[in-house]
N, C-alpha and C positions, 0 to 999 in steps of 0.2 A: 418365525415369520409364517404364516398360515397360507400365505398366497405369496408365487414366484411373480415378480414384475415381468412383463409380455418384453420380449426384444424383439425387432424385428428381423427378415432374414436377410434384410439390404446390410444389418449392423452386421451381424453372424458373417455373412459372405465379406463383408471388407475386415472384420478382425481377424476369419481363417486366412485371406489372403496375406494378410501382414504377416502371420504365423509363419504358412510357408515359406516366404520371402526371406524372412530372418531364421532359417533354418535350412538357408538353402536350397532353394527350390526342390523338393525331393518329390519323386513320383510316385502315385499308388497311395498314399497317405490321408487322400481329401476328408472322407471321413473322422479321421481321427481330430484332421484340424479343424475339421465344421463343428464336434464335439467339444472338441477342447474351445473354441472361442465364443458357443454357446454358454458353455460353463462357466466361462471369466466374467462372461457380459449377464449374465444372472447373477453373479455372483456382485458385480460393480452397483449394478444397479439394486437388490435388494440394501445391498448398503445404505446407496444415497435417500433409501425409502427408509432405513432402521435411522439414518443421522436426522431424518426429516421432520422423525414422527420424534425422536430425542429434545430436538429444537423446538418441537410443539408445544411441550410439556414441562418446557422449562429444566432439561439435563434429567430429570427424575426419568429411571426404568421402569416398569415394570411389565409382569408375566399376563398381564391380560390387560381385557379392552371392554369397557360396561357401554352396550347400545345404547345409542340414541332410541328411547321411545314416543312415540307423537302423544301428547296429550290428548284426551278424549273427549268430546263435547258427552257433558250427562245428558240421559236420556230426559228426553220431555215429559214425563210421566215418571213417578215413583211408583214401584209398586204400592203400597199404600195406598195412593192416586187409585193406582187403578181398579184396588179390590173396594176399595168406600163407594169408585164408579161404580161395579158388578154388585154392589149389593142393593144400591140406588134402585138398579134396573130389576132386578128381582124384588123388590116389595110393590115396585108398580105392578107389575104382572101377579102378582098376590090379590 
């Protein structure tokens, strides 16, 4: 996955809290548990982005992803166009 999905730190702060909690309220650890429920909650959520983009495509995997490119409007002028003009203009001036 190229890019982690964003959590926020309201998510982070109530999954470490639950952490603590269910481990006993231990002291000196915040750290670890603000890591650790960072990690779960990137981890939940690039899932629900890998199931998302799975469902997108009809169950098919795969290892890459081909841009969207915008079509281009052709230029008003061909070169052609524009050298038949420039030469227009040089036999006048001859």
């Amino acid at each position: 996955m190229p890019t982690t999905p964003i959590v926020t730190d309201d998510e982070i702060r109530t999954r470490s809290y639950l952490l603590w909690e269910s481990e006993g309220c231990q002291h000196g650890k915040d750290a670890e548990y603000w890591l650790r429920a960072k990690e779960e909650l990137e981890r939940e959520a690039a899932a629900k982005v890998q199931e998302a983009s799975m469902a997108s495509m009809g169950g098919e995997s795969t290892d890459f992803v081909l841009p969207v490119l915008p079509i281009s409007t052709p230029p008003a002028k061909s070169v052609s166009d524009k050298l038949a003009h420039d030469d227009a203009d040089l036999k006048k001036v001859v």
